[in-house]
N, C-alpha and C positions, 0 to 999 in steps of 0.2 A: 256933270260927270257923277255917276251913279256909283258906290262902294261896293267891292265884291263880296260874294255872300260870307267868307270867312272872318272878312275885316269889318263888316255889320255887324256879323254875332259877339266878335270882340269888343266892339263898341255897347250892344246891349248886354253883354256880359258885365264889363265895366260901368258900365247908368245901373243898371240894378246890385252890384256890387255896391255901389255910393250911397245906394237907397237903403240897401239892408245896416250902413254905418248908421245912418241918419236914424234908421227906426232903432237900432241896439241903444244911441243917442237920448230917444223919444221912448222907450219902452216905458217909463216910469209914469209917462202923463197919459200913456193906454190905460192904466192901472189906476189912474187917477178920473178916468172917463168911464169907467166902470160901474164906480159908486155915484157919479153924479146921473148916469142914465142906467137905471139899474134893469127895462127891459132888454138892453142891449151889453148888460153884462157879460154874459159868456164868450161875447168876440171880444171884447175889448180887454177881459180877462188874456184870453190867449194871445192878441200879438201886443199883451202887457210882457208877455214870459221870456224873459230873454233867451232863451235857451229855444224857442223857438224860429227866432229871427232870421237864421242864415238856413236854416232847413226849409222854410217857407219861400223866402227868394229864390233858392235854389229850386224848386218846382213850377215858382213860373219862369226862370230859364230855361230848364228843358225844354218847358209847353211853347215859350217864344221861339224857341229852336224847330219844334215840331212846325208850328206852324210857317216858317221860314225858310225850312230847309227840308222838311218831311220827318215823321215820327221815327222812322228807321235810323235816319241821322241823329236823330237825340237820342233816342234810346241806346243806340252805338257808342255814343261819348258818355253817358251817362255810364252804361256798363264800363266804357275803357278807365276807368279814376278807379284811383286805388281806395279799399276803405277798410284796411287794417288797421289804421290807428282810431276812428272810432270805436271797431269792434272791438281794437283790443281795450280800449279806455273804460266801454260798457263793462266788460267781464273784470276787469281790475276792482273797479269802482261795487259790485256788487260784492265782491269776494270780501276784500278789503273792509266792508263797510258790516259785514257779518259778526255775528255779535259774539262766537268764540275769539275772533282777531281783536274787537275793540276791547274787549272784557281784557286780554291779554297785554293791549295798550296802557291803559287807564291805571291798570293795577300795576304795572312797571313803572310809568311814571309818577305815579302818586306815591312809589315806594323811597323814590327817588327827589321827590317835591319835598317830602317828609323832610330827608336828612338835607334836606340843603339849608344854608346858614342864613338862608330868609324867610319870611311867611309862606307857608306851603301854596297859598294859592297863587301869589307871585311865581315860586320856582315853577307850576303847574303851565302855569301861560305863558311862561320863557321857555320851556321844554317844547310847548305846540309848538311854537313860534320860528324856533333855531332847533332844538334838535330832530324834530321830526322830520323836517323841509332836508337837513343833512342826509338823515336818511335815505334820503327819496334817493340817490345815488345807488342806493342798494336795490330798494323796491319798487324804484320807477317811481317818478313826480307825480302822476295819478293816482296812484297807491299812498303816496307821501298828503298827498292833496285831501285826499276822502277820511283817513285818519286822522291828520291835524285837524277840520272842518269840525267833525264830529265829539275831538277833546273839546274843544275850544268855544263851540255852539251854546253851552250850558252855561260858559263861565264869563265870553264877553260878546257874541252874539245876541244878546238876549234884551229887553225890556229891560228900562232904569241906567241904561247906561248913555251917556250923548248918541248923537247920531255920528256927531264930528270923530269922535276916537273909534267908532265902530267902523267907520271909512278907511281909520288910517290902520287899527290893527288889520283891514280887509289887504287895505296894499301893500302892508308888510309881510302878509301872509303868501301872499300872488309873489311880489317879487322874490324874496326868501325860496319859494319854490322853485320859482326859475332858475334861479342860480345854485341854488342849494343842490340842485340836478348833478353840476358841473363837474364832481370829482371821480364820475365815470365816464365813461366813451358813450354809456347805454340808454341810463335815463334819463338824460333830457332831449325829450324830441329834434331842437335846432342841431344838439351836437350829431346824432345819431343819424340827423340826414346828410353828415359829411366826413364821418369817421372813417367810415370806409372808405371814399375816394378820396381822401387827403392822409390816409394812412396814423388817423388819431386815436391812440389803445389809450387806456384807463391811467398810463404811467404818464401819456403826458397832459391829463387833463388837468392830474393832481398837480404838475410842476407849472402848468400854465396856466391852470383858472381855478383850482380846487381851495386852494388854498387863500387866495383874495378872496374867492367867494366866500368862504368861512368866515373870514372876516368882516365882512360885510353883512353875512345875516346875523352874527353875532353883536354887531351894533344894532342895525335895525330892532330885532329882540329886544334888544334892553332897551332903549329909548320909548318902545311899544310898552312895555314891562312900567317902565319909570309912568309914563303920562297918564294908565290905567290904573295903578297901585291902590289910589281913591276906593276906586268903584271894583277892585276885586280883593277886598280887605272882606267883603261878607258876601262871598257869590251864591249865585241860588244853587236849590238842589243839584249835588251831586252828577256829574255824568256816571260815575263809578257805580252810584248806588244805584242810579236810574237804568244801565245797562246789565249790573248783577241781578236785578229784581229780589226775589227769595229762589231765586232755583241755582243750584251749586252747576258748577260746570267742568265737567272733568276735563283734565289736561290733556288727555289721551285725544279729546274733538277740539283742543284748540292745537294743537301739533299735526291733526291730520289739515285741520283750515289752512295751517302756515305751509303747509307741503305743498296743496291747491294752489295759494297765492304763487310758490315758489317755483309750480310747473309753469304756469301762467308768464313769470315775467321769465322764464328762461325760453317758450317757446314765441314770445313776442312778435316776433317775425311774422308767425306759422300762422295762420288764423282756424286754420281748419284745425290744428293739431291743439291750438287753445281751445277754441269752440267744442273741441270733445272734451277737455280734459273739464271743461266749464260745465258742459250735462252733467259729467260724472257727479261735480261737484254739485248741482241743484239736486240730483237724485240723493246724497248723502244727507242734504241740508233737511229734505224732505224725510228721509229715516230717522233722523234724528230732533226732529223739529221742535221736541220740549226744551233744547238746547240751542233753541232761535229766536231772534225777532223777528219781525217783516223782514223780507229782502228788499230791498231798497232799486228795485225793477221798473216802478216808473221814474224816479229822478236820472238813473241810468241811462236809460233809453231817450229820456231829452236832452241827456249830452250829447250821448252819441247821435244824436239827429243834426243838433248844432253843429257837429263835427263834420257831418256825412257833408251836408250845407256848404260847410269852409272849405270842404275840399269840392266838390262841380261849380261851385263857384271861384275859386282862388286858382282852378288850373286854366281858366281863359284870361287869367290876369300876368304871363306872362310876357307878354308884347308891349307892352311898359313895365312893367319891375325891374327886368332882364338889363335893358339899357342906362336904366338909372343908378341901377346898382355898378354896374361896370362902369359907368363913366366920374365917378367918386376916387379919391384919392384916398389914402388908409383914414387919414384922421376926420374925413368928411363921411366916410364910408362906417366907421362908429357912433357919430352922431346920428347920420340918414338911417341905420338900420335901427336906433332905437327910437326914431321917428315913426317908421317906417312899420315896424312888429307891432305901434296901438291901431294900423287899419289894417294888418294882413296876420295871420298867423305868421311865428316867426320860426316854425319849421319850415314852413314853404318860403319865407323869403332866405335861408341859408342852402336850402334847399337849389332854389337857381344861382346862389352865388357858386356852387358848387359845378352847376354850368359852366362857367366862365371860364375861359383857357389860359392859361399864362399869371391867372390870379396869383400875387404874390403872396411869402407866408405871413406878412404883415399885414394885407388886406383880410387875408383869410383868417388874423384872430383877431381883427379889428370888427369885420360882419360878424361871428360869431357872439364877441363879446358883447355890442351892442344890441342884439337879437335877444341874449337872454335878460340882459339887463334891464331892457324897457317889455319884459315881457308878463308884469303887472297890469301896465297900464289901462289895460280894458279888458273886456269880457273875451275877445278873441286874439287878444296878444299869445296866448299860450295855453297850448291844449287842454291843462287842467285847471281852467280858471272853469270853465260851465260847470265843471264838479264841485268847485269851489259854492259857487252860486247859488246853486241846485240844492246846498246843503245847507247852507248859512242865510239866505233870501227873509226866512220866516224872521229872522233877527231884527230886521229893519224896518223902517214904516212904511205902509202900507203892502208890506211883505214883496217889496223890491227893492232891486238894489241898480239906481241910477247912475247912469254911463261917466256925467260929471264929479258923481262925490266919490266914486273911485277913483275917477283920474287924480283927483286933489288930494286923495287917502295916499298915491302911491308914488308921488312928485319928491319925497324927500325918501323914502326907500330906493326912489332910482336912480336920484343923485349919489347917495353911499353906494349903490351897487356899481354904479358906473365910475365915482373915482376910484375905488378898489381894484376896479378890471381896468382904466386905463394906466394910475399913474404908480402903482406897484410893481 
């Protein structure tokens, strides 16, 4: 008995779903095969990049579709996926990552590292750590994700420090984001895909998760803080200095950047109505450009590819998530979904919980809280880890960063973030 054409493509949806784990897994020994056969460097180079892994499965899905089902039929589902939260991720991540916003960063917090009653470089790396990730509740965790990245690049991303603690500040960073989301309805992806149909505003985020979160990145931080103190008692060059250069930067163009960022996350939703307000903004960046660095256009653009990827790919992976999730009792249904968020994005898996009819409100901040909890744990737990990656990569050896020594970087950040959310 032969499988029908829908419940085949779900199965080859699913086998190359498991393939693109395995390569996210393996992308570090592509990277490794690079330099040992160096005529065949530039393939081994690319599916070393993590950030290309799930955009590259996802092209031979379609084409497996195509030829399966006919091109029309792939190109029909390929168009029917939603892909606003790439695009909006790209345009965040370039806005954000602009050098009136970080200049405006840097010199805030460093004002701030100054008068704190410890070594300025400690206060420096507790603020990335915790207070920026809190942030992100305001500016959206990709917003939150691209700014911390880029403080913190200079100071313990870098050459001279272990690999071991650069793993673990990596998972303190990812988790801390995820959660650190939590004290709005808006920006953290898992919650945002069920705010609305569960009726969740920003007042009860802060009474049901805002505030354990807090707590929890506040530990993670300092524990990060305490194990690095060693090795950021004399950190290298300046990001402050390295982003002021010698060119003054009037306030007037870091106030018009923070208005960009600030149409940007109000029109979230909209993509057209961000994608204009984002021209606007390259045409600005472009008049003004003795008051720029690079825009950061290709690292962008391979998130949003990784992204585009998790979603034609994660939307045939309902006909098992769907049941497994639903068939979980609350307290099985916290730990499965922070299982569950280091193979799938954990928007899309709260996403289908949101599916579920009759779900109770126990179950429903049980999937929740486990979604963002474990949503360090890899490069596709959570939308703004590829940004993460994308930014911080150069830091590491052989300028990747392997699916294993994250996962071990962010095993004791997800244990604080999970007993925070469950037993508070």
């Amino acid at each position: 008995m032969t499988e029908s054409p829908d419940r085949l493509i779900q199965l080859v949806a699913a086998t190359l779903f498991a393939v693109a784990l395995v390569h996210t897994f393996t992308a570090k020994q592509f990277e490794r095969l690079s330099h040992r056969y160096p005529r065949h460097a530039g393939l081994f180079h690319l599916l070393g990049e993590v950030e290309v892994v799930f955009g590259l499965w996802a092209i031979v899905l379609v084409l497996a579709m195509a030829l399966l089902r006919g091109a029309g039929t792939a190109l029909a589902y390929a168009e029917s996926r939603h892909y606003t939260e790439p695009l909006f991720v790209f345009v965040v991540m370039v806005i954000a990552a602009s050098r009136p916003i970080v200049h405006a960063v840097l010199v805030s917090t460093q004002a701030l590292a100054r008068r704190a009653p410890v070594p300025t470089p400690l206060a420096a790396a507790w603020l990335g750590l915790a207070v920026v990730p809190l942030v992100g509740s305001l500016i959206t965790e990709p917003a939150a994700m691209t700014i911390a990245a880029l403080m913190l690049a200079p100071q313990i991303f870098r050459p001279g420090i272990p690999e071991r603690l650069k793993y673990f500040a990596l998972g303190v960073l990812f988790v801390n984001i995820s959660i650190g989301g939590t004290l709005s309805s808006f920006a953290a992806p898992p919650v945002l895909m069920v705010a609305s149909a569960w009726g969740w505003d920003s007042a009860f985020m802060i009474v049901n998760f805002g505030w354990k979160s807090a707590i929890a990145v506040v530990v993670n931080a300092t524990v990060a803080v305490v194990l690095l103190r060693r090795h950021l008692a004399n950190p290298a060059a300046g990001a402050a200095a390295e982003v002021e250069s010698h060119r003054p930067m009037p306030w007037s163009v870091v106030g018009i950047h923070f208005a960009f960022l600030t149409a940007v996350v109000l029109l979230a939703h909209h993509p057209v109505a961000f994608l204009g307000v984002f021209l606007m903004f390259l045409g600005f960046a472009q008049a003004y450009d003795r008051h720029q660095s690079p825009l950061i256009i290709r690292e962008a653009l391979l998130v949003a590819f990784f992204l585009a990827g998790l979603v034609v790919l994660g939307g045939l992976q309902q006909w098992w998530l769907q049941p497994l999730v639903s068939s979980m009792s609350p307290q099985q249904l916290f730990f499965g979904a922070t299982a569950l968020t280091a193979i799938t994005d954990n928007a899309a898996l709260t996403y289908l919980g949101s599916l579920i009819e009759g779900i109770s409100d126990e179950a429903k901040y049980s999937l929740v809280a486990g979604a963002v909890a474990g949503g360090g744990l890899t490069v596709i737990a959570n939308a703004p880890n590829p940004a993460g990656v994308a930014l911080l990569k150069r830091g590491f050896n052989d300028e990747t960063i392997g699916a294993a020594g994250l996962l071990a970087g962010a095993l004791f950040p997800t244990l604080v973030a999970g007993a925070a959310l469950l037993l508070l």
